[in-house]
N, C-alpha and C positions, 0 to 999 in steps of 0.2 A: 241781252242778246240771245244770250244760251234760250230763254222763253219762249221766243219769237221762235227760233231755229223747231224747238220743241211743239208748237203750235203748228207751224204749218207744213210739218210731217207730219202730222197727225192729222191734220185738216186731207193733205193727201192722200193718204191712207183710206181714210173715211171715203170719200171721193171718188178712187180706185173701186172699193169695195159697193158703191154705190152703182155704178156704173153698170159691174159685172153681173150686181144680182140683177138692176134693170132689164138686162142684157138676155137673163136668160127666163125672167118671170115672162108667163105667158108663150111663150115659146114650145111649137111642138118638138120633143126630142125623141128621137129614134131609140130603143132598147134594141142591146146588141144582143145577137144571136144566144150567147154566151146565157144570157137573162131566162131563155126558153128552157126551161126544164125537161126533160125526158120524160116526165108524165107532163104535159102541158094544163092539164087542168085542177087548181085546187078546188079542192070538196066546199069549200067556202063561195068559192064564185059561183059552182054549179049553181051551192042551196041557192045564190041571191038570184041565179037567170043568167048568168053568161054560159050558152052553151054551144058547140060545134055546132055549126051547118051556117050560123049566123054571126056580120063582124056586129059589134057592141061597144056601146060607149058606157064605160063606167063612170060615172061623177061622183067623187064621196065630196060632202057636205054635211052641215050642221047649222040647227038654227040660229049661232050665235055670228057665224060666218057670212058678211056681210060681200063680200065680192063672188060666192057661191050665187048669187042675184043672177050678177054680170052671164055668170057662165054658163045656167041653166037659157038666161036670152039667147045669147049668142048658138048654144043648141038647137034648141027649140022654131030659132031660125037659120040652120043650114038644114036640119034632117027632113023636110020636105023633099030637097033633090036627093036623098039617098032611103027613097022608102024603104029596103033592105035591111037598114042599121037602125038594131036597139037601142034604146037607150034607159039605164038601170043609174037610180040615181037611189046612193047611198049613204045614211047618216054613218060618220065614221064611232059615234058614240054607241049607237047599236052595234056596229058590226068592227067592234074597238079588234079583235084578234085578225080579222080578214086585214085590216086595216095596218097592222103589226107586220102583219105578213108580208103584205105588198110594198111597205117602206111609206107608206101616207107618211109623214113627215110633216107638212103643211098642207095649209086648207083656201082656195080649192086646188085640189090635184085631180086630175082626170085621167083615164087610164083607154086605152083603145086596143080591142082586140079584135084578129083576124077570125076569115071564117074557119079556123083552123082553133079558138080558142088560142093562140098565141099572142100574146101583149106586146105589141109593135111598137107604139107610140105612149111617152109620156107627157103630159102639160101642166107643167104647174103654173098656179094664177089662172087668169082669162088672157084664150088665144082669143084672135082675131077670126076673124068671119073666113076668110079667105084660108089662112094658115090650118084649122079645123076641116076645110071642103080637103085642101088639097092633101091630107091623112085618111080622111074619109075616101077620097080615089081611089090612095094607095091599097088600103085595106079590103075594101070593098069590091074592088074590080069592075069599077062604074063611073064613068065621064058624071062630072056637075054639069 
């Protein structure tokens, strides 16, 4: 009995924790205020091309990264309606320190930045089509 008890707390558990990370992969998340630095731009972003005057879609990726697929599509088909927004796609194994820096954590992670060079939006996994336009808005200051 004791087994059984011990099984499906852990079945729920599992479960729980399933749930939560589904919950948030893909999903765009706000970085709070707090996140923006008083110098807003690392010397690493500049070298790679995120620079003020223009917002930016950061992508880091790697060849081994098989849902980095997904997210370069799903880009590659919103940024037609925001001719305005870069988009700088980075192997996290070349730029392992930028990558350090920013909290890459998992692969793919996407990073969006205002035309202020401030980091608005994080997504990790693949956002949705939709979910991407309407961070693209925000950022941009341009109706889809």
């Amino acid at each position: 009995m004791t087994g059984i008890l011990i099984l499906g707390t852990a079945t729920a558990i599992a479960t729980a924790v399933g749930l939560l990370w589904q919950r948030r992969h893909g999903s765009v998340i706000a970085t709070s205020p707090a996140a923006h630095p008083r110098e807003p731009h690392h010397e690493g972003l500049a070298e790679a091309g995120v620079l003020p005057g223009h917002a930016t879609i950061v992508h880091f990726t790697a060849d081994w990264c098989g849902p980095c697929a997904a997210v370069r599509r799903v880009i590659e088909d919103t940024l037609p309606e925001f001719p305005d927004v870069a988009h700088i796609e980075l192997d996290i194994d070349a730029h392992a320190q930028l990558s350090r820096d920013l909290s890459i954590l998992s692969l793919p992670t996407t990073l969006l930045f205002d035309t202020h060079g401030h980091q608005r939006f994080r997504i990790p996994g693949v956002p949705t089509r939709e979910a991407l336009a309407d961070a693209l808005v925000s950022i941009s200051g341009q109706e889809s």
